[in-house]
C-alpha positions in Angstrom: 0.0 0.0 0.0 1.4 3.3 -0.9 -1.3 5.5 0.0 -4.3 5.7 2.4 -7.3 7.9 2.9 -8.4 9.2 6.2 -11.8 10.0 7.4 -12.7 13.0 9.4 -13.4 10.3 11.9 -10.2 8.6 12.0 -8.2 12.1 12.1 -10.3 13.3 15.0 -9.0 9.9 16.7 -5.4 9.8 15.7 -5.4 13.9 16.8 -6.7 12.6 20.3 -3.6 9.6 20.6 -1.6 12.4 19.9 -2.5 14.9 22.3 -2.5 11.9 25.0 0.7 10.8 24.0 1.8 14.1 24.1 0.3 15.0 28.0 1.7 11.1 28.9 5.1 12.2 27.8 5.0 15.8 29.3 3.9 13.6 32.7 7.1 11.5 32.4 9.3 14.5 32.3 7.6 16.5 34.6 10.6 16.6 36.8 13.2 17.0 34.1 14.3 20.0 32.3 11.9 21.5 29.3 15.4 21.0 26.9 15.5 17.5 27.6 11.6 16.7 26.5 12.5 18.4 23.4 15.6 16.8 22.3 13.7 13.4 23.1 11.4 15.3 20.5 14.1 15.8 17.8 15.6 12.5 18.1 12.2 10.7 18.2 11.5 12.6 14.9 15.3 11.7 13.2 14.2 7.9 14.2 11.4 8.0 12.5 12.6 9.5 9.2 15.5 6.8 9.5 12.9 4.1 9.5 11.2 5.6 6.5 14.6 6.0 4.6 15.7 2.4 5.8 11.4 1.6 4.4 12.1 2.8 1.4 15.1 1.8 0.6 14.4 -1.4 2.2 10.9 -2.4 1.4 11.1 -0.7 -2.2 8.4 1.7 -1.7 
């Protein structure tokens, strides 16, 4: 599969994971430093273009 659609439905649920993710992960690092949530940001973010690189590359797509 190369391409999906998304209904209004399934964006209004995958907006809600996110912003849950998002408050479970500001939770976590509550007690740690504002820099340190965001470069767990960044790096989170550089994984998963790796992964799509290493997908494409990979898995032909």
């Amino acid at each position: 599969m190369r391409e999906a659609l998304m209904t209004a439905q399934g964006k209004a649920m995958t907006d809600a994971v996110n912003i849950a993710r998002e408050r479970i992960g500001r939770a976590i690092f509550a007690q740690r430093d504002e820099r340190e949530f965001d470069e767990l940001q960044r790096d989170e973010r550089e994984f998963d273009e790796l992964v799509r690189l290493l997908q494409k590359f990979v898995g032909g797509h």
